[in-house]
FIBALUM-253832 format. One record per residue: residue in one letter; y, x negated, z of N, C-alpha, C, O in turn. Coordinates in steps of 0.001 Angstrom, whole numbers, padded with zeros to 6 digits, always signed. Example, Ala and Ser with C-alpha at 12.3 -4.5 7.8 and 13.67 -1.06 7.14 Angstrom:
BEGIN
a-005690-013190+007800-004500-012300+007800-003300-013200+007800-003319-014236+008465s-002250-012850+007080-001060-013670+007140+000030-012900+007870+001138-013409+008039
! end
This chain:
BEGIN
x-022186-020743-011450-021544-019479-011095-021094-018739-012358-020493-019333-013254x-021360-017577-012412-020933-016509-013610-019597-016568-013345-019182-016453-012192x-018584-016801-014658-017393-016232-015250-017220-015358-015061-017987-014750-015808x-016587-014545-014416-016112-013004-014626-014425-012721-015037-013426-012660-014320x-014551-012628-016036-012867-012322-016474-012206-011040-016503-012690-010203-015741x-011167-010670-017234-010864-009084-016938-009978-009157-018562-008888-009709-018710x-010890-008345-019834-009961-008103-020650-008873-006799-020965-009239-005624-021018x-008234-007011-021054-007191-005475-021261-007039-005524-022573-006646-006477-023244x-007448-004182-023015-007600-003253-024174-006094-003246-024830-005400-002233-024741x-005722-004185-025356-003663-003182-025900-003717-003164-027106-004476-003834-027806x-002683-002168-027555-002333-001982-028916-000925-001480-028646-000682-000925-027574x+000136-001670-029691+001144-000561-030040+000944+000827-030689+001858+001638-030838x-000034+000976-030972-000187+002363-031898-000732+003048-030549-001517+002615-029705x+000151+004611-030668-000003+005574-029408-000087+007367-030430+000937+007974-030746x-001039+007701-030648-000082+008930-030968+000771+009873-030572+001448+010584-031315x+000733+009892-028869+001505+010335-028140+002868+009950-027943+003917+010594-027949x+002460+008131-027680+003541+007342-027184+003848+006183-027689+003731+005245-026900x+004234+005912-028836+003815+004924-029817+004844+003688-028779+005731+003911-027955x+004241+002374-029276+004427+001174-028341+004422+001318-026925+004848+000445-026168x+004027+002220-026619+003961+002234-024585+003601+001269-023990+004316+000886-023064x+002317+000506-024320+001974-000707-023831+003228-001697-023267+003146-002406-022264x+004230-001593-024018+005681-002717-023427+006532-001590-023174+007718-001871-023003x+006173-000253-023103+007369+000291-022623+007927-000019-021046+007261-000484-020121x+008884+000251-021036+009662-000158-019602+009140+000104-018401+008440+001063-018726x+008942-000041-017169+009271+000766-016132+009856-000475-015240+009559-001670-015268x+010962+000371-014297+011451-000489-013485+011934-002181-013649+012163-003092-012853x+011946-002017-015284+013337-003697-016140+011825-004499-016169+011916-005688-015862x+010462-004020-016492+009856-004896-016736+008768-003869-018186+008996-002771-018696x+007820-004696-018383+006845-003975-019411+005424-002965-018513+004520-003341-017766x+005720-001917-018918+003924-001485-018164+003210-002496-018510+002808-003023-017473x+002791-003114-019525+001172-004467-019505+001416-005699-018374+000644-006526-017888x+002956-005409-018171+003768-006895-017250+003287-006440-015923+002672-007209-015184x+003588-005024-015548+003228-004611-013871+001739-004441-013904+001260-004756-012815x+000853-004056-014765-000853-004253-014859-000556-005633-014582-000077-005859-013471x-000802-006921-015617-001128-007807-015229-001019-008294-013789-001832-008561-012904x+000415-008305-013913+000762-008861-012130-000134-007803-010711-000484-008214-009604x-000273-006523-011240-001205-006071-009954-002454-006664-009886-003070-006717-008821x-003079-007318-011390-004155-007611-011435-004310-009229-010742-005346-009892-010697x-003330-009509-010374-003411-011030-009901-003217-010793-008210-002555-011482-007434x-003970-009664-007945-003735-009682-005941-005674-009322-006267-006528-009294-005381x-005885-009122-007571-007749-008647-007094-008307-010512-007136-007846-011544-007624x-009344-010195-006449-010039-011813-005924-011225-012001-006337-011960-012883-005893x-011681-010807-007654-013193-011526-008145-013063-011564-009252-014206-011675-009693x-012373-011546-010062-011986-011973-011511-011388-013455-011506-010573-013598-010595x-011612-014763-012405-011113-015281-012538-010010-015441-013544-009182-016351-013602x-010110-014671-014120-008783-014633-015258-008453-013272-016141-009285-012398-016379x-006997-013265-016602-007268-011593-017689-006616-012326-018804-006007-013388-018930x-007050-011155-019704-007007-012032-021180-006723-010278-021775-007182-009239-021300x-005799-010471-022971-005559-009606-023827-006065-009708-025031-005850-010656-025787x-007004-008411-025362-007254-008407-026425-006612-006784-027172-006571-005593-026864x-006173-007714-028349-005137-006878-029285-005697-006698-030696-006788-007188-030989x-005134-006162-031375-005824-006198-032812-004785-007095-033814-003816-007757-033442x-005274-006916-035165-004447-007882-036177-003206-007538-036873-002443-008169-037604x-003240-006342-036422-001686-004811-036978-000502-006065-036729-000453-006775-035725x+000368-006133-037833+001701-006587-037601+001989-006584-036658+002180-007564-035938x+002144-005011-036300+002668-003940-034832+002590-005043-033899+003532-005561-033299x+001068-005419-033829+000485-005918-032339+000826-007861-031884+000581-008569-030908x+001592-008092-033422+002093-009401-032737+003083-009564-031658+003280-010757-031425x+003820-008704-030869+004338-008538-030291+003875-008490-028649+004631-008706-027702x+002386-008138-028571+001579-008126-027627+000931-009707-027399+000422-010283-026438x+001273-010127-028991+000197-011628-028509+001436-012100-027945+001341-012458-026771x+002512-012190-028447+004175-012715-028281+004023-012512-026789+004375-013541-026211x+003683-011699-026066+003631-011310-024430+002766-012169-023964+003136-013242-023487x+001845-011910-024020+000602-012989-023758+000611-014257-023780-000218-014965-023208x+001751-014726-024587+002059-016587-024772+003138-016555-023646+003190-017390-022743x+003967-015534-023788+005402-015829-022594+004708-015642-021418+005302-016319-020579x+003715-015055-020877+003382-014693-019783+002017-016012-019649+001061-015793-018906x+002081-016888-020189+000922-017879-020131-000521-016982-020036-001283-017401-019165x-000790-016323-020469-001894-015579-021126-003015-015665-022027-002448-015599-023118x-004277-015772-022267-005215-015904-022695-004714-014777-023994-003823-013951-023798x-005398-014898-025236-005454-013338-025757-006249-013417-027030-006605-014582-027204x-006648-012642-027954-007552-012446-029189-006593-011234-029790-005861-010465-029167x-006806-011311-030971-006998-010319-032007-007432-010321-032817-007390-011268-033603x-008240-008935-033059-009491-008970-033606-009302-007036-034395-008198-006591-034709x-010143-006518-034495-010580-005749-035047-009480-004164-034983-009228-003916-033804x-008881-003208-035883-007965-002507-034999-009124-000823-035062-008795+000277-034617x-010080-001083-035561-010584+000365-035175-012379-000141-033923-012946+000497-033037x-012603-001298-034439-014158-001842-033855-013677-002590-032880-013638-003819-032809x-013251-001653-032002-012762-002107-030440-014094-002902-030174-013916-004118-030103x-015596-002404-029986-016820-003005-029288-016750-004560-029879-016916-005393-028988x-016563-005043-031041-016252-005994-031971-015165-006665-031279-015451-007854-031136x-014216-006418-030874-013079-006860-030392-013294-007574-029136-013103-008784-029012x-013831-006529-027894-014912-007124-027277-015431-008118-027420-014968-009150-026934x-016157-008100-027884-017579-009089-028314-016957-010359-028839-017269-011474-028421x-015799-010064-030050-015082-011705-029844-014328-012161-028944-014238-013386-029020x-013727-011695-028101-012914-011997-026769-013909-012592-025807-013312-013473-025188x-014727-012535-025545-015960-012747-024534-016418-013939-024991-016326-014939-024278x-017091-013997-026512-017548-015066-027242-017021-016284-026884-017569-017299-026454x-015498-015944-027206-014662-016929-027398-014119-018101-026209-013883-019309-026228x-014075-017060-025238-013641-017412-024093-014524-017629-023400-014142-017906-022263x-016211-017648-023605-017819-018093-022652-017694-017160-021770-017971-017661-020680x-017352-015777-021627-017285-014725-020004-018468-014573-020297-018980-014455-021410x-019243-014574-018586-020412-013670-018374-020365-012532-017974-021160-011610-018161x-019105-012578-017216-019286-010824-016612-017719-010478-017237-016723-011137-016936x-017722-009265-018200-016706-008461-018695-016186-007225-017598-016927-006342-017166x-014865-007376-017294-014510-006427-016645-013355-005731-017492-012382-006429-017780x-013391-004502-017880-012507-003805-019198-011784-002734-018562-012232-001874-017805x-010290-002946-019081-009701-002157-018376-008175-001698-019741-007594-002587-020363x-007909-000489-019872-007299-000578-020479-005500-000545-020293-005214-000380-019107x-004457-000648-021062-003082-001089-020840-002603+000122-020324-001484-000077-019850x-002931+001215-020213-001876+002504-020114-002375+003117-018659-002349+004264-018214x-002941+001589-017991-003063+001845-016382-002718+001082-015252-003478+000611-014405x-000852+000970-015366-000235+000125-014673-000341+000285-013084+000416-000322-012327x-001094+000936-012754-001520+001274-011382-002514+000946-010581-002828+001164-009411x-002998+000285-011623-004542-000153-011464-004437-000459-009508-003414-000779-008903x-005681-000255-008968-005310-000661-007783-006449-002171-007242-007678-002120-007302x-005975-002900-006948-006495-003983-007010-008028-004010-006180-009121-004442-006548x-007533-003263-004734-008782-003119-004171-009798-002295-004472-010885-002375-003899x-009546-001474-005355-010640-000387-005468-011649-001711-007021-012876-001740-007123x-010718-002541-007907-010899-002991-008631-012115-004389-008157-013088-004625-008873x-011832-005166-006900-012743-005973-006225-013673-005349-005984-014689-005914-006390x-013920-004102-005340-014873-003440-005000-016173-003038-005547-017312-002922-005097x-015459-002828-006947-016442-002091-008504-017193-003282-008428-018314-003282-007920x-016595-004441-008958-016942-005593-009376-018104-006218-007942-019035-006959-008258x-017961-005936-006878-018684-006232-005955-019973-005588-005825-020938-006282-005503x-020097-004487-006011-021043-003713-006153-022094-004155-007035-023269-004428-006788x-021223-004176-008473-022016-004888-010047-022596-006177-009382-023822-006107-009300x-022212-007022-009017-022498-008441-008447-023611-008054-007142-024497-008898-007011x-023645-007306-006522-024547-007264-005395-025851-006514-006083-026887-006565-005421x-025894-005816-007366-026725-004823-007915-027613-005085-008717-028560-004402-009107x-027049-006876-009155-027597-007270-010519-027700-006627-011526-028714-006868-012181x-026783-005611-012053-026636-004810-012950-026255-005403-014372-025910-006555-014636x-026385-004466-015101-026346-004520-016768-024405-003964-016844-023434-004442-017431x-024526-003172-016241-023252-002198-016667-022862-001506-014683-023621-001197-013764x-021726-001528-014780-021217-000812-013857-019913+000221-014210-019581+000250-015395x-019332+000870-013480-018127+002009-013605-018140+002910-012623-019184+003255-012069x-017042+003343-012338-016372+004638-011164-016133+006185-012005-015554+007209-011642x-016842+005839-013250-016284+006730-014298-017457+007500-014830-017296+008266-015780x-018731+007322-014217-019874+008319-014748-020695+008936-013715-021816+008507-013442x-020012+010204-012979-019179+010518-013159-017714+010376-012499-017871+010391-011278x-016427+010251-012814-015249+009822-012137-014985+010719-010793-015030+011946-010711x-014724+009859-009862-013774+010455-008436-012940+010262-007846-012566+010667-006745x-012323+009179-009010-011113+008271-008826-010267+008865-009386-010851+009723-010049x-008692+008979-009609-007335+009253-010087-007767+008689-011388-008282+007571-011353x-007637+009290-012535-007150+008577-013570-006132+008069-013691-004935+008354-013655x-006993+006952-013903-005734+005340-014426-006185+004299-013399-005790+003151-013195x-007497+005332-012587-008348+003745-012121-009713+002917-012446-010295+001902-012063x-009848+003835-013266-010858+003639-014524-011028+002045-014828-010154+001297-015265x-012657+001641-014418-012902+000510-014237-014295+000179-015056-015071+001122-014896x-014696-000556-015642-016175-000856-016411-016843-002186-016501-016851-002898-017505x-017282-002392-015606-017879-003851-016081-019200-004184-016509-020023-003286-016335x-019499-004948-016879-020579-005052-017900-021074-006594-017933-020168-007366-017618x-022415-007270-018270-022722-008608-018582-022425-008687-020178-022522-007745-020965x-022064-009943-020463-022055-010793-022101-023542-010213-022593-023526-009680-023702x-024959-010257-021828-026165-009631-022696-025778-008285-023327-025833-007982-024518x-025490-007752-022581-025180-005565-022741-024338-005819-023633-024741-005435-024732x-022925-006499-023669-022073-006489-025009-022815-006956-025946-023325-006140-026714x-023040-008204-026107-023657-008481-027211-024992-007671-027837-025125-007482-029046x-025843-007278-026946-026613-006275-027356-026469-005042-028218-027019-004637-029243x-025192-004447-027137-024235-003274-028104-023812-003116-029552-023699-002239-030409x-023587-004793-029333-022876-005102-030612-023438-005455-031825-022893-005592-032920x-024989-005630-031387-025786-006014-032522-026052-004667-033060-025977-004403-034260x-026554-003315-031585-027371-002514-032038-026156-001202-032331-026567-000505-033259x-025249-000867-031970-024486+000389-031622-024206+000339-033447-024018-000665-034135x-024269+001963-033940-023989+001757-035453-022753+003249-035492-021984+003349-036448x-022736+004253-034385-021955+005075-034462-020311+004703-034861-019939+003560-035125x-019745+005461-034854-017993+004818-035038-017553+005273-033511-016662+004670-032912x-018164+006241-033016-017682+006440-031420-018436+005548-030595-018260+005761-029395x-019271+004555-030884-019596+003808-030385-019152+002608-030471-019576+001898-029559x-018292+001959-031385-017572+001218-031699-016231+000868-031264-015715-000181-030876x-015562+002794-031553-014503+002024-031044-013876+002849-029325-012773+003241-028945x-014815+002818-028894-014876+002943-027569-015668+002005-026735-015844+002160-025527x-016185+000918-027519-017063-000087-026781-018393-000228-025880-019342-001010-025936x-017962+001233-024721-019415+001335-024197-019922+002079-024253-020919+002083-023530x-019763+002868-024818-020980+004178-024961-022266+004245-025277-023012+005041-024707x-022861+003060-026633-024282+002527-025926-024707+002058-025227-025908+001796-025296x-023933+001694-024159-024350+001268-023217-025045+002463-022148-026243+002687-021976x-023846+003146-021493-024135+003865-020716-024614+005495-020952-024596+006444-020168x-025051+005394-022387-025641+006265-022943-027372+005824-022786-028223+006632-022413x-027580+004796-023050-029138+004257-022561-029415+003645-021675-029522+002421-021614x-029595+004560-020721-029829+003719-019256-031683+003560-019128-032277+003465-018054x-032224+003562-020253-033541+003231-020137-033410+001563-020632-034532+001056-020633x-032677+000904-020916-032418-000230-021663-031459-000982-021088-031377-002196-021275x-030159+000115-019875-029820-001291-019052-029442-000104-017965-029160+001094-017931x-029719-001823-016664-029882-001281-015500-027815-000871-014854-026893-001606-015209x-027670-000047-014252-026366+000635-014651-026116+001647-012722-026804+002360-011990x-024781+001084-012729-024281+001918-010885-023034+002310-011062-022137+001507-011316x-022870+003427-010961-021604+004567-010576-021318+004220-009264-022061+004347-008291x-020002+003699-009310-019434+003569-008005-018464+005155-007640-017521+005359-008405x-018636+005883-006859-018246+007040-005918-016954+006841-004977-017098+006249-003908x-015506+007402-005422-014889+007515-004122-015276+008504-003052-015997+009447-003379x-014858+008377-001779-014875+009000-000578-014800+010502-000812-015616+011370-000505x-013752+010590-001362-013255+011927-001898-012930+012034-003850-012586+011116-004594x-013145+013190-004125-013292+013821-005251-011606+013816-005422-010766+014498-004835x-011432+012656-006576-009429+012660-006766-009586+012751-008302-008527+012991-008882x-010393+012649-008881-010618+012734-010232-009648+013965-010564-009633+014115-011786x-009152+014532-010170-007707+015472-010951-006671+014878-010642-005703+015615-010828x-006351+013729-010191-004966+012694-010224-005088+012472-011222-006141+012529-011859x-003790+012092-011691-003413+011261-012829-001886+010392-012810-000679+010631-012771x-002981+009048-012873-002136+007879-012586-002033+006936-013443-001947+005739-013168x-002036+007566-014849-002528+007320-016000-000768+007241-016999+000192+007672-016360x-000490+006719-018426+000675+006885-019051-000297+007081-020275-001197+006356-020700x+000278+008554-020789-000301+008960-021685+001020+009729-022672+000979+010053-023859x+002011+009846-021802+003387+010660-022661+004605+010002-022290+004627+008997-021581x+005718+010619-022813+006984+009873-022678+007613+010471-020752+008469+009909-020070x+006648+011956-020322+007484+012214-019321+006397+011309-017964+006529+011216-016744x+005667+010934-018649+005088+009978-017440+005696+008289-017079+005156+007452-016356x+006733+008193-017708+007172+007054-017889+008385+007217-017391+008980+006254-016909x+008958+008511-017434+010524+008779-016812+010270+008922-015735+011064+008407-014948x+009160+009614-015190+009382+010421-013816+008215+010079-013232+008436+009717-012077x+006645+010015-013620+005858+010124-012835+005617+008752-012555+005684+008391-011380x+005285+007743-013650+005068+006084-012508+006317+005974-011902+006146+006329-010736x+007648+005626-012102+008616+005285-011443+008320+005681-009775+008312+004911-008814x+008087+007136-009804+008063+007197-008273+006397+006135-007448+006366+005594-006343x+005710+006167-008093+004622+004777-007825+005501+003510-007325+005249+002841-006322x+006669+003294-008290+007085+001985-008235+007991+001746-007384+008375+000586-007236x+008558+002840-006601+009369+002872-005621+009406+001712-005309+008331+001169-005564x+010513+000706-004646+010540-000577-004042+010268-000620-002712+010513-001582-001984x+009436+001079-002164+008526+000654-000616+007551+000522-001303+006744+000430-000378x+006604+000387-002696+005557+000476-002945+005562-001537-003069+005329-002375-002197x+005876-001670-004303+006273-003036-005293+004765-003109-005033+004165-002036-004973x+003848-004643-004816+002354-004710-005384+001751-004431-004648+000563-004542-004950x+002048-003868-003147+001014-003285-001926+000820-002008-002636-000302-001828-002164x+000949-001252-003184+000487+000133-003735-000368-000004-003737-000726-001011-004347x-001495+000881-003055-002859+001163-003441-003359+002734-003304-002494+003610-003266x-004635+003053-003236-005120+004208-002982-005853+004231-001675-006279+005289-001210x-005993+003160-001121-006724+003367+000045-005745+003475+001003-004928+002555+001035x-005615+004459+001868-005053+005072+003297-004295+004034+003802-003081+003833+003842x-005560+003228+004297-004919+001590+005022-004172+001239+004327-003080+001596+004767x-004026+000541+003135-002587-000165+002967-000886+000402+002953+000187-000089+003303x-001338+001739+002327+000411+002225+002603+000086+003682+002018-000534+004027+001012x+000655+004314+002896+000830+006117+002647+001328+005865+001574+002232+005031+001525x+000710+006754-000007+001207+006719-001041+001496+008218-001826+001314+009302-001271x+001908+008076-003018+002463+009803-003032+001519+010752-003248+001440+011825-002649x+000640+010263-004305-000717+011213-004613-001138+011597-003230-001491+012760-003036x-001135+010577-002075-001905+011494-001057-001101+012072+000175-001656+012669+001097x+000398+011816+000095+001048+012812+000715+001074+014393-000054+000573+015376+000493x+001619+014436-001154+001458+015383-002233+000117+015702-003306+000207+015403-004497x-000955+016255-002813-001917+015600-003646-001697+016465-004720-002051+015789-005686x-001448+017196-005002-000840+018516-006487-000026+018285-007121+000001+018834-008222x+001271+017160-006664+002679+017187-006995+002531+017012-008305+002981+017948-008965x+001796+015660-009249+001855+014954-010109+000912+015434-011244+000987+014816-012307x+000209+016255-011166-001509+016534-011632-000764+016766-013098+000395+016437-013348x-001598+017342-013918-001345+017536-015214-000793+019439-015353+000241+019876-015857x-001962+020220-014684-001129+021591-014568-000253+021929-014341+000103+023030-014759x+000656+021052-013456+001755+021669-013130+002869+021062-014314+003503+021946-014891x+003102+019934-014641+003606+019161-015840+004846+020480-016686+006046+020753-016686x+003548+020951-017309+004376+022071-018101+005299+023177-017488+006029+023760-018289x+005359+023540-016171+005683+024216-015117+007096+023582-014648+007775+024280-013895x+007474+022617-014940+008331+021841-013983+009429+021140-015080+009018+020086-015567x+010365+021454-015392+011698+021044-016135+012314+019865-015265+012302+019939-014037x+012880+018718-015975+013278+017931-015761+014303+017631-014413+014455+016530-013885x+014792+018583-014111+015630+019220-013191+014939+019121-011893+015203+018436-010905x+013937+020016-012138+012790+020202-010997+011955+018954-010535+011428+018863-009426x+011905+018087-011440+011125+017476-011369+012007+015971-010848+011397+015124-010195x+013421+015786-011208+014644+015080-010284+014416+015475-008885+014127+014647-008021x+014549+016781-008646+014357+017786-007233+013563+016884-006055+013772+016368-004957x+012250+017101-007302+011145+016364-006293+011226+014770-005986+011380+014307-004855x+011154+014337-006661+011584+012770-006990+012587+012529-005821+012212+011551-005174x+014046+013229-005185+014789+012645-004369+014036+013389-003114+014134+012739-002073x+013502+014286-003030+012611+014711-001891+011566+013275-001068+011507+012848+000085x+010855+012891-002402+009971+011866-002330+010981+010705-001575+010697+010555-000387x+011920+010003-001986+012950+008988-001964+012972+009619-000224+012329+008823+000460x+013389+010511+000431+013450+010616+001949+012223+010563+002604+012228+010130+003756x+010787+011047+001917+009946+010936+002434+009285+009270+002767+008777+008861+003812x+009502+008577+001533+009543+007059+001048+010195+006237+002380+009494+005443+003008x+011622+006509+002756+012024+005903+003566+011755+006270+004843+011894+005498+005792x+011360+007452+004945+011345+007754+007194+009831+006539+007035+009736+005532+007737x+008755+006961+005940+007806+006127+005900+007850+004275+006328+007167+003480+006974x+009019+004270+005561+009219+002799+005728+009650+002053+007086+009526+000922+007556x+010273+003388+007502+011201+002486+008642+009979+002117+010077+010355+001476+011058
! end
């Protein structure tokens, strides 16, 4: 039976949001609520952090030992490299890559990708060419051949340190499936990319009617993106002062509970 593991991409260096990877939400680390959502998906056998060699990033391996965690560090600009020794190291056949600044990840949409790749006999899979998912559900999996292949042949620096882009740039050379949501959500963003997505926009995700049932699919629990599908987007962001954006947040908190009861 093929290995299929799940590595997560971390670093402390953000230019937006420098150390976000352990920044807080809700008295724990964003990489702490990824991991743990990632332990309700059922076709991965394990996740493993791969970090780079930056001082910065001993702090991430430091996580990875307290949390009984697999992890590497390796390369801090030749992410594909980084890759490629994480996989090596650890014998994975099937790479599933996901990166840290997507504590939302949703578990079922995450079995699903991976089911598809496995039913397709594919080289490369993703929900991301082109995306119809919320960003921050951004999923890629791939076989140990395609990495290592990459890694012999890819010579760009955007090919490097983005990992797959020779890949799914030559689809004459590997066989490759876009997984499609139902509906076109690709203008969500469920993603931590700034400091005001960390005050205001996951927290309301983390509501304690959500905790690890959060998902995107209908069936498991009315969630906010799809009561509000505009509320959160990126256009409005600049539009909405902190004030306003409290406003909504205790709006949500009544909507949260008639839901619950």
């Amino acid at each position: 039976m093929k290995k299929i593991a799940t590595i997560i991409q971390a670093r402390m260096g953000s230019m937006r949001l420098p150390n976000k990877v352990l920044s807080e939400i809700e008295g724990k680390s964003m990489l702490w609520h990824l991991v743990n959502r990632l332990k309700h998906a059922k076709k991965s056998s394990e996740t493993i952090i791969a970090t780079t060699i930056s001082e910065d990033d001993k702090k991430i391996l430091d996580f990875a030992e307290e949390n009984n965690l697999k992890s590497y560090a390796g390369s801090v600009n030749d992410v594909l490299d980084r890759y490629y020794q994480t996989a090596l190291k650890y014998n994975i056949d099937v790479v599933v890559r996901i990166t840290a600044d997507c504590p939302l990840i949703d578990p079922q949409v995450f079995d699903e990708v991976i089911e598809v790749f496995l039913e397709n006999d594919c080289d490369y899979a993703s929900n991301t060419h082109p995306p119809t998912y919320p960003d921050g559900l951004d999923l890629e999996i791939f076989s140990f051949e395609a990495l290592e292949r990459a890694w012999k042949v890819a010579k760009l620096a955007s090919e490097r340190e983005h990992v797959t882009p020779y890949i799914w740039k030559n689809q004459d050379l590997f066989k490759q499936i876009n997984i499609h949501n139902d509906e076109d959500l690709s203008y969500m963003r469920w993603t931590v990319d700034e400091k005001r997505d960390l005050q205001h926009y996951i927290p309301v995700h983390y509501h304690s009617f959500y905790q690890q049932k959060f998902g995107l699919k209908k069936g498991i629990l009315p969630n906010v993106e799809w009561l509000f599908p505009r509320l959160f987007t990126i256009p409005l962001f600049p539009k909405m002062t902190d004030d306003d954006i409290n406003d909504v947040i205790n709006a949500l908190e009544k909507v949260l509970t008639y839901y619950k009861k």
